[in-house]
TIKOLMAR-11080 format. One record per residue: residue number from 0; residue in one letter; x, y, z of N, C-alpha, C, O in turn. Coordinates in steps of 0.001 Angstrom, whole numbers. Each point is the difference from the previous one (the first is absolute). Layout:
# TIKOLMAR-11080
(NUM; 'a'; (X; Y; Z); (X; Y; Z); (X; Y; Z); (X; Y; Z))
...
//
This chain:
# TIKOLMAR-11080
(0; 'x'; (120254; 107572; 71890); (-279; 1418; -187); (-1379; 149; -658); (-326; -617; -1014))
(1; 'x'; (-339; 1353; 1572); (-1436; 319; -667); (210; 1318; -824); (463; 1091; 331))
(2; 'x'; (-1039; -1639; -1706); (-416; 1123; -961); (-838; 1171; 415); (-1062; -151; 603))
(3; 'x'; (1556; 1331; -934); (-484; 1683; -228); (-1632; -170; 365); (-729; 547; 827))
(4; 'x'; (526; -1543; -1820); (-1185; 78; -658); (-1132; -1453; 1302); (-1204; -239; 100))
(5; 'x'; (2193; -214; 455); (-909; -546; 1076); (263; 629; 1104); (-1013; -42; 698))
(6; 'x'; (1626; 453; -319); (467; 1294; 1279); (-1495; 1290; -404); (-723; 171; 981))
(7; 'x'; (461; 336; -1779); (-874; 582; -403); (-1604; -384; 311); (-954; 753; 193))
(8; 'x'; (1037; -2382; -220); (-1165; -272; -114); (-318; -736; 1162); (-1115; -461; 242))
(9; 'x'; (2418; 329; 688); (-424; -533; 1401); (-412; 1313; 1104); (-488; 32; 1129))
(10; 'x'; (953; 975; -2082); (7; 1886; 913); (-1350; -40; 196); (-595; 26; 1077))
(11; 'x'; (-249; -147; -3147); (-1260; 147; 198); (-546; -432; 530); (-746; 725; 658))
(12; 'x'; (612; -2227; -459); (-236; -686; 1025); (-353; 299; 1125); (-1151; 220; 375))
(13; 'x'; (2425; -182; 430); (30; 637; 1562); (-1146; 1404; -7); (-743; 281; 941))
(14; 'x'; (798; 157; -1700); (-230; 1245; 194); (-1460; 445; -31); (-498; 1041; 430))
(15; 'x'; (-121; -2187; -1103); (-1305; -133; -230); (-351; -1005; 1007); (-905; -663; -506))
(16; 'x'; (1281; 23; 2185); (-582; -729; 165); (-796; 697; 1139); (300; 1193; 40))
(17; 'x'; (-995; -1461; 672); (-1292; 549; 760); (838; -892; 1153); (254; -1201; 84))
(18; 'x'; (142; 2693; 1005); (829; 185; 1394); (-1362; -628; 498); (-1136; 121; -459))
(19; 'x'; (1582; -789; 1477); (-805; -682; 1203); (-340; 1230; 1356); (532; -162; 1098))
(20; 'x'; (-1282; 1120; -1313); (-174; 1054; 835); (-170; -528; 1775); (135; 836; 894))
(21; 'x'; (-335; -1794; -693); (-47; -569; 966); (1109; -644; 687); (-34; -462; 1140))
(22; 'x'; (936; 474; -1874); (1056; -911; 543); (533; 542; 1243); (381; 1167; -89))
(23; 'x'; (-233; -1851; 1480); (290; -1380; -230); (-1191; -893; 127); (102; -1227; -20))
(24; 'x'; (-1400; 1961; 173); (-1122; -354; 418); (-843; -830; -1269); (69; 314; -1188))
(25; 'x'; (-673; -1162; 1611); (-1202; -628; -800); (-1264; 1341; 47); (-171; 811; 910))
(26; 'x'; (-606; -936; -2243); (-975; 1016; -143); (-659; -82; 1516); (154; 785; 935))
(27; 'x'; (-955; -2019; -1005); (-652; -616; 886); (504; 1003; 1754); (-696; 697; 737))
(28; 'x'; (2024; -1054; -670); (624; 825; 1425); (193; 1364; -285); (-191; 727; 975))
(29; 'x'; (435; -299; -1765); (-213; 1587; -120); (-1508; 134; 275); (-297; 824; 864))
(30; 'x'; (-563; -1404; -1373); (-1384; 445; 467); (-400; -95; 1280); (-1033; 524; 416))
(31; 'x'; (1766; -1147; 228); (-345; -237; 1699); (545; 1023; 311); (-718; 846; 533))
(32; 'x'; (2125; -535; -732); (863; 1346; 561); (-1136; 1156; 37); (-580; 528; 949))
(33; 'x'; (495; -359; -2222); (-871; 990; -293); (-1033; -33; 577); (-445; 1147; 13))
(34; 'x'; (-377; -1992; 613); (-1074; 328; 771); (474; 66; 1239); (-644; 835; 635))
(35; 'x'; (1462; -1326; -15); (319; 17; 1090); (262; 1468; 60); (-746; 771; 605))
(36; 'x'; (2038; -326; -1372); (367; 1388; 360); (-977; 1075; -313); (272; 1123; 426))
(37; 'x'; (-1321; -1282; -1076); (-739; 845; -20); (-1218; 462; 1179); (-749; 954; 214))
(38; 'x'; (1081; -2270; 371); (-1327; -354; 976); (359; 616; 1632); (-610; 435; 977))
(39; 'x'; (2077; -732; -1433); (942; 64; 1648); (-1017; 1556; 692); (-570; 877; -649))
(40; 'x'; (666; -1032; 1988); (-303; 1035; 513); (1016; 732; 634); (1115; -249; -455))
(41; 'x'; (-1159; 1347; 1663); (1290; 550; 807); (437; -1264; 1258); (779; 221; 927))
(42; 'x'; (-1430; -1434; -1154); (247; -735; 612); (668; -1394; -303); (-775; -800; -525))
(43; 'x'; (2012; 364; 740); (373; -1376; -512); (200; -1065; 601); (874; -174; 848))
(44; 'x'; (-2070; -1041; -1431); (-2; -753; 946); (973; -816; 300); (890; -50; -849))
(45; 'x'; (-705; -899; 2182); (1037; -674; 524); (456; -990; -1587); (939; 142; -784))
(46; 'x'; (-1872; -942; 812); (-376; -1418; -806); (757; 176; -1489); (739; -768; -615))
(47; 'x'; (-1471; 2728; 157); (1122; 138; -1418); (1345; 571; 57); (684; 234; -997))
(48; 'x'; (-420; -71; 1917); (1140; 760; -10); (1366; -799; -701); (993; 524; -505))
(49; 'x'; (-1373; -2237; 694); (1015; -688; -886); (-460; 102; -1532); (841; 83; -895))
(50; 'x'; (-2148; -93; 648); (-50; 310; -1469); (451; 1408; -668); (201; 150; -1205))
(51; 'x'; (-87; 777; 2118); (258; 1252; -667); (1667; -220; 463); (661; 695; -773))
(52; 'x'; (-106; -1129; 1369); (1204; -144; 132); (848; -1190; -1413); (1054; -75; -630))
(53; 'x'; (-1832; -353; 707); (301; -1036; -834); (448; 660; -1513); (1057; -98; -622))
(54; 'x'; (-2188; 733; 343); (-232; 511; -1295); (766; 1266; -257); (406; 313; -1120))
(55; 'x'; (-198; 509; 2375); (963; 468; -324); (1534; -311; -495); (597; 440; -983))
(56; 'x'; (-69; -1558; 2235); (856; -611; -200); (468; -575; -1696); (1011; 399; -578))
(57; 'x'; (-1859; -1256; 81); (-646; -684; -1125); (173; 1103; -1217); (960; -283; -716))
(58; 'x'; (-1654; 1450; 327); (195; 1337; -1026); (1418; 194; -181); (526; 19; -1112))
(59; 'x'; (238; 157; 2449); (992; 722; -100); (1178; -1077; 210); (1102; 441; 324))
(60; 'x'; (-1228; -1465; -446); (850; -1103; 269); (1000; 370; 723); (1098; 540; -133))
(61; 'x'; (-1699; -930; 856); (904; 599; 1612); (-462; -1205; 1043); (-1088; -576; -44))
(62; 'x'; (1995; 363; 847); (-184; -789; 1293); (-257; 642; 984); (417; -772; 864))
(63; 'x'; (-955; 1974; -124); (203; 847; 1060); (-847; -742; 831); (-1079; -447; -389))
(64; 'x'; (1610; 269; 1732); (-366; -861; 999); (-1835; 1288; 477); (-78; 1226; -66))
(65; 'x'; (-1085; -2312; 508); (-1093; 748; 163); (344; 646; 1796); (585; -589; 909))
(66; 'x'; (-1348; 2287; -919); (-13; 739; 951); (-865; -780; 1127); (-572; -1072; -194))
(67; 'x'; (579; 1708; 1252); (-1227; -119; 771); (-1182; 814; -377); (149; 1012; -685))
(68; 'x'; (-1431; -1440; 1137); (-707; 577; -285); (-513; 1053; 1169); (-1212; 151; 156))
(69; 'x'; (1813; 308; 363); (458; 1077; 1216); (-374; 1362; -42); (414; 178; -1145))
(70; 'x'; (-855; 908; 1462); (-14; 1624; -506); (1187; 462; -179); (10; 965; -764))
(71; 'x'; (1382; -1392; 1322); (1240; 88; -547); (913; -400; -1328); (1151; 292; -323))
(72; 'x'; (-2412; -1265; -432); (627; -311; -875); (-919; 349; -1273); (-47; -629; -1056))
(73; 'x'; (-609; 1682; 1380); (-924; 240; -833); (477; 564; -1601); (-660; -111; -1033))
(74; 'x'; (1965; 718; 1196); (282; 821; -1097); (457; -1047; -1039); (-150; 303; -1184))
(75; 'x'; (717; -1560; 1507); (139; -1200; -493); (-957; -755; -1138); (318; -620; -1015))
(76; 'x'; (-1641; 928; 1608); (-1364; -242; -144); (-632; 954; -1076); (-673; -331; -976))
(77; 'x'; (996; 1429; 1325); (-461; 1005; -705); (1043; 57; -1597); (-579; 137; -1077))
(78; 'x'; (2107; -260; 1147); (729; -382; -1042); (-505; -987; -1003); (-222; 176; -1198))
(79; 'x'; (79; -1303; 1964); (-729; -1385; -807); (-1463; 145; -421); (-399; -540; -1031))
(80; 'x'; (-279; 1149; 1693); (-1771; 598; -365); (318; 905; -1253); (-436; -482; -1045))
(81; 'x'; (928; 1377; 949); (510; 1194; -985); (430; -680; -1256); (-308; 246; -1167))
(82; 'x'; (1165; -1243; 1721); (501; -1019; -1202); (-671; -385; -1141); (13; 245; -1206))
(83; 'x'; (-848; -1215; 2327); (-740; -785; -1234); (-1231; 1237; -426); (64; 361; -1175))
(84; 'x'; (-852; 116; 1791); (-702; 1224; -378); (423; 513; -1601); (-697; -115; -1009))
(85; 'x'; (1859; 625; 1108); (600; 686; -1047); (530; -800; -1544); (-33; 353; -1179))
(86; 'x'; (617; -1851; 2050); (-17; -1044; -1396); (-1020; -909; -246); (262; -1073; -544))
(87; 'x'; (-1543; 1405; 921); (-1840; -149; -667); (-221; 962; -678); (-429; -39; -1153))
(88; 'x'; (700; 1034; 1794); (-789; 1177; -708); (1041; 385; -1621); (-326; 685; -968))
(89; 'x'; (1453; -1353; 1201); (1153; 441; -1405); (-331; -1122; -1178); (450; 24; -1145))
(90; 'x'; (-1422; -1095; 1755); (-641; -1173; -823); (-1565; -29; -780); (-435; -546; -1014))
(91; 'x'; (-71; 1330; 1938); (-1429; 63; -626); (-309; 405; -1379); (-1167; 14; -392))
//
């Protein structure tokens, strides 16, 4: 059984420690995100579409199998673009 008085001081502890704003990301890969998503145009290329899939996947720890990259599967695209967009911009 832990004492009052170390229950108290493991609170302060916790409570004072400096959240990893990046997680699950290394600083280093948030800074790529971030340029990437800032850079993206109305166009997405073939080549990233696994990195922006990825990373979506990856944030939200989720397995969701990747779309085509099709005009039918665009809203897919646009979900996962919006995504990470919104958890950069909730980091800066």
């Amino acid at each position: 059984m832990i004492s009052k008085e170390k229950q108290r001081e493991l609170i302060v502890e916790l409570m004072n420690m400096e959240v990893d704003k990046y997680e699950p990301l290394s600083q280093e890969e948030f800074i790529d995100l971030r340029e990437f998503i800032t850079t993206l145009g109305p166009y997405l290329p073939d080549n990233k579409a696994p990195y922006v899939w990825g990373m979506f996947n990856r944030l939200r720890n989720e397995n969701e199998p990747q779309p085509c990259t099709c005009p039918s599967s665009a809203g897919h695209w646009k979900r996962a673009i919006n995504y990470l967009f919104d958890w950069v911009n909730k980091r800066k």
